[in-house]
N, C-alpha and C positions, 0 to 999 in steps of 0.2 A: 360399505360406506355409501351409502345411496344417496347421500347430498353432492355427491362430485358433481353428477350431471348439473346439477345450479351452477358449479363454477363457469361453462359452457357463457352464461348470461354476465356472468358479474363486471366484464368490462363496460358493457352496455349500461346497467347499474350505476357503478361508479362514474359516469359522465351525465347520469339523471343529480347523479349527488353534487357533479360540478355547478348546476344551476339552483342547489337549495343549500349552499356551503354556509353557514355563521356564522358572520364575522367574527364574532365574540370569541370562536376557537381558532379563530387565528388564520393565517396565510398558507396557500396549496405548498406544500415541501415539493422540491426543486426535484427532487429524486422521483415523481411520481409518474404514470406514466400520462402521455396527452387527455387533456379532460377531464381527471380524476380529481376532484378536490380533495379527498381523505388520500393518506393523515394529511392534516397539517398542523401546522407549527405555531402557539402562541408566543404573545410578548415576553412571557416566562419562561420559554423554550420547553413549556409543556408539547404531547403530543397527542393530537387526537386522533383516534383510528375507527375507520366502518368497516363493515361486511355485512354481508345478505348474504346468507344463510338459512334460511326458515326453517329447514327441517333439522338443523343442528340442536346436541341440546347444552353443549356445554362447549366457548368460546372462551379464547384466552390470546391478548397479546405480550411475547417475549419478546425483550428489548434488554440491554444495557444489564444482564442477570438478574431481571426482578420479572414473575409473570405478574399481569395484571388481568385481572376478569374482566369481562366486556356485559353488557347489559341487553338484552333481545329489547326493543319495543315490537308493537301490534303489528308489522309488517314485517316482520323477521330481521332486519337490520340491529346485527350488533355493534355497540360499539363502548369506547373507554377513553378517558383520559388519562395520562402518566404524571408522576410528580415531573418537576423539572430535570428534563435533561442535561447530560455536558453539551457544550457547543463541536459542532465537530460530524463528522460521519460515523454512521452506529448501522449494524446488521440489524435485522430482526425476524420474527417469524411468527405466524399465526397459528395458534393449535385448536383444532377444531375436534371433539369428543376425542380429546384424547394424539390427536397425529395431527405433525405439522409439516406448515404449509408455506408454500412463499404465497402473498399476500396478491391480488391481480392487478391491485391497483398501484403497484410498486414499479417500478425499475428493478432487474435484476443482478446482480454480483456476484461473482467466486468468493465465498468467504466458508470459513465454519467447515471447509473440508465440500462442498456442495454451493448449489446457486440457494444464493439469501435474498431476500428482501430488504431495502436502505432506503434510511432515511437522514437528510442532512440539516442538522438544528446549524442553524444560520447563526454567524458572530457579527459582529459591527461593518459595516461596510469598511471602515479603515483598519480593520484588524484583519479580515480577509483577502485586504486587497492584493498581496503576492499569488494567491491563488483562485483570483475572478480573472474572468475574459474583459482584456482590455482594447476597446474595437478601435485605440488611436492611434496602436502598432504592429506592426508587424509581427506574422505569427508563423511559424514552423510545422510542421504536417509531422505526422504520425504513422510510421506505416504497418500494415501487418504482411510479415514475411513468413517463405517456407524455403527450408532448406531440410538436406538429408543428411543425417548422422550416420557417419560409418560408426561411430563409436557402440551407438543402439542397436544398428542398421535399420532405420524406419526415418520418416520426415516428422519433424518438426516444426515448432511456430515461435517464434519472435516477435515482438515490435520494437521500431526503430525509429524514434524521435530524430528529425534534419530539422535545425534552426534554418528563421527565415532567408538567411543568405544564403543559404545550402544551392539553391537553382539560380542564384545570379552570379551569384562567384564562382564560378566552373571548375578554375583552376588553383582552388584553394582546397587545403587537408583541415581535416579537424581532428582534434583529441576526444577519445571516447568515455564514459561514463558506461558501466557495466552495474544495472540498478536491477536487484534484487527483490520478489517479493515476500513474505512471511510463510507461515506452517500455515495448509488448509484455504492460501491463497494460488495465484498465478499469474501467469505473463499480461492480463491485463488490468490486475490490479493498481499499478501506479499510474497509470491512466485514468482508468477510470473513477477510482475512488480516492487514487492520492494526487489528483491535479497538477500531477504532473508537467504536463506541458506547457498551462499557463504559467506555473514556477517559472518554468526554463525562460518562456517568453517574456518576460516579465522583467526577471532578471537580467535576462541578454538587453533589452533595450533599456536599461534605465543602467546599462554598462557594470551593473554591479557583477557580471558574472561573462567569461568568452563565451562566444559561441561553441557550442560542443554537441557532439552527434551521443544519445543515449539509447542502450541497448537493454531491451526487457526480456528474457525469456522464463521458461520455466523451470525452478529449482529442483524439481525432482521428490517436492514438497510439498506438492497440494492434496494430500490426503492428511488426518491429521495421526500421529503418534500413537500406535497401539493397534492401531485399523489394520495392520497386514501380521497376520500371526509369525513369530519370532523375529521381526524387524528389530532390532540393535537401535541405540540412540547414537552409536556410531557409526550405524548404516544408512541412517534416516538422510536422506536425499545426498549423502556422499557422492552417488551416482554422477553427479552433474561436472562434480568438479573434471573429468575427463572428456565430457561433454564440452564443456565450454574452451577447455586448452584444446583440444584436438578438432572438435567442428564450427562451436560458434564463432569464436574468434579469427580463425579462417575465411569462415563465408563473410564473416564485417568485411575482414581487410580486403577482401575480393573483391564486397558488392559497393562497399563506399568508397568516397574518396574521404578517408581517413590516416593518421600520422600512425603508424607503427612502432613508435620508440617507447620505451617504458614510459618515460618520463611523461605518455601523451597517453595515459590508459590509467585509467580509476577504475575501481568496483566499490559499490557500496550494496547493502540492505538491510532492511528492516526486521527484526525477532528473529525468526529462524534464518531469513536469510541473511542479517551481520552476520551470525556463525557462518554461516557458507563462506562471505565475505573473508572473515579472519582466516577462515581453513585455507582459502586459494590462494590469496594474496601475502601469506606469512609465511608460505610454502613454499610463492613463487616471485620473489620481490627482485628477479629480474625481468617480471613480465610486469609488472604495477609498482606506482608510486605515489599516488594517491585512494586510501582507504578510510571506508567510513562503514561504523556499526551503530544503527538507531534501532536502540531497544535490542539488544544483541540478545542471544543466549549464550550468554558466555560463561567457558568454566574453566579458564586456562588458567587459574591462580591455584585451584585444586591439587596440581602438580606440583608447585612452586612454579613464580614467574623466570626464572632460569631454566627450568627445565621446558617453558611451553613451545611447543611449534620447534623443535630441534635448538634449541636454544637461540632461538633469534634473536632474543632480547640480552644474553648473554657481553654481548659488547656495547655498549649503547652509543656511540659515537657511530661504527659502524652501523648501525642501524637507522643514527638520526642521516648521514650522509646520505642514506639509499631510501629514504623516505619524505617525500615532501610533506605530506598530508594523512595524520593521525585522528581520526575525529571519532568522539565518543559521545551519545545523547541519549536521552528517556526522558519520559515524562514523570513530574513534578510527585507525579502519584501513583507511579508504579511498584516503589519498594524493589528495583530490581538494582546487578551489580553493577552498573555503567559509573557510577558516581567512586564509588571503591576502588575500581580496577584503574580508573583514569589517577587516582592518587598514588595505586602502587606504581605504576608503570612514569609518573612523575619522579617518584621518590628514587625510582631507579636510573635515573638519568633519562627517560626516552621520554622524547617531545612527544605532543599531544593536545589535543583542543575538545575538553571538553562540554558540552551545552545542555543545559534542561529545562524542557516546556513544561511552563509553568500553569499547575492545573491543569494539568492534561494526562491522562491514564495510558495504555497501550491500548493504541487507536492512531488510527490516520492522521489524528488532529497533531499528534506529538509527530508524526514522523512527514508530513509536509513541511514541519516549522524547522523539523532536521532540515532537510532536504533545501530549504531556503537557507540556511545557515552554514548547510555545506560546499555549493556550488561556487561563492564566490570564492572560497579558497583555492580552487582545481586552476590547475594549469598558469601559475602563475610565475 
């Protein structure tokens, strides 16, 4: 692969490209890294993408499951425009004769099982605005943590979102949020790609939501399904769930100052991690009382809904008393079971709230606008 050494150069490239960008294709995407003007993003939410390359002979950008071909001109810089994307944050990846690439003039991300390339097609300023940086309030830190699992025996990493009052109000507790990421992602995924924090901030000041300390680790699910020979779809990040009753939940209440009662502990996640979500908290609903699955992979109707999770659902009274917060969502164009399951488990007496982003696929975009829709109900 004799063209890698070009890679060596291409950041230097792409910041010659900052100073000859077209308007006509549009605005530098936010996701990019310093100077680089490719991709960027038209009014269409097209996407344009460069690389230099010269000694390549065959370029292609992957995005949103469609490859598109790229074009060499006379200095070796390829590039391509996309149809219209969705609005929202999208993986992608550059393949170059054949093997792909994270892209140099990108920002990088845990997606896809590996570090991806992203780029974020931009929605309306007033449709964004729960998860833009608002510099008129107060804002909450993020921390990244290590702690040791007996349960693994080795250390691990967390992060741990403290709303703004976290350092002035000394002698105040908070209720925790325990937020999941998906199959093939990790612990800084809602961070970094699902904007997390400004959510939280955002929310907290405009009172729609308490202040509350959120807890990110990793599920035990960042490769993706089939990757590890004889792995079970019953085994696939099960792991964690001891993890987190036996160590993380511990080092929180240790390291925070946080409320310990059930009634002050949520867990939610996103695709693979709602299933983690339902597995822990339907298992252990004297440790949780508020749960949320966006974009679950759910398949506890398969059994019958009497039979799922030891029969939890079994008495539904007893279950709506020990449950504040049942929240189920997807997006608009997924075709997954969120929308079904939230009817049987209706029909069966058990409370529940379900929400669907509209126009929006399995992607960040549907699971931020969860995530703003779930928060105001906790701990109320």
């Amino acid at each position: 692969m004799k063209y890698f050494p070009v890679f060596s150069l291409l950041a230097s490239m792409c910041i010659a490209f900052g100073h000859a960008a077209n308007p006509a294709e549009g605005i530098t995407a936010s996701t990019n890294v310093p100077e680089a003007a490719y991709p960027c993003v038209d009014a269409q939410s097209r996407a344009t993408f460069k690389i230099h390359a010269p000694e390549a002979k065959d370029v292609k950008v992957d995005i949103c499951g469609r490859k598109y071909d790229m074009a060499r001109d006379e200095n070796g810089v390829w590039s391509a425009t996309t149809d219209p994307l969705v609005e929202g944050f999208h993986y992608y990846f550059l393949i170059i004769d054949g093997v792909s690439v994270i892209d140099p003039a990108s920002g990088t991300f845990y997606g896809c099982g590996k570090e991806a390339s992203g780029i974020e097609i931009p929605e309306s300023p007033d449709a964004s605005a729960y998860y833009t940086f608002d510099k008129s309030i107060p804002h909450g830190q993020v921390r990244e943590c290590k702690y040791y699992s007996e349960t693994e025996g080795k250390e691990r990493r967390c992060f741990v979102y403290t709303p703004a009052e976290y350092e002035t109000n000394t002698n105040s507790k908070y209720p925790v949020l325990y937020l999941q990421h998906g199959m093939g992602e990790d612990e800084t995924g809602w961070h970094e790609q699902g904007r997390m924090a400004n959510i939280l901030d955002n929310a907290i000041a405009a009172g729609r939501a308490v202040p509350m300390i959120v807890v990110m680790d990793n599920g035990n699910c960042s490769h993706i399904f089939g990757s590890r020979p004889g792995e079970t779809m019953e085994e696939f990040g099960a792991s964690f769930t001891p993890v987190m009753l036996n160590d993380l939940i511990p080092y929180i209440e240790k390291t925070f100052r946080v409320k310990t009662d059930r009634d002050s502990r949520a867990m939610a996640g996103l695709s693979w991690g709602g299933k983690e979500t339902l597995d822990i908290t339907l298992s252990n609903l004297d440790k949780f009382s508020h749960i949320g699955s966006f974009s679950g992979a759910l398949f506890f109707l398969q059994g019958g809904l009497e039979n799922a999770y030891n029969g939890v659902f079994k008495d539904p009274k007893a279950f709506n008393d020990k449950v504040k917060v049942l929240f189920l969502s997807m997006g608009s164009e997924e075709n997954f079971g969120s929308a079904k399951i939230s009817k049987a488990l209706t029909d069966a007496g058990i409370n529940n709230i379900y929400y669907e982003s509209p126009g929006t696929h399995h992607e960040w975009l549907t699971w931020r606008r969860s995530l703003n829709q779930f928060i105001p109900l906790l701990f109320k």
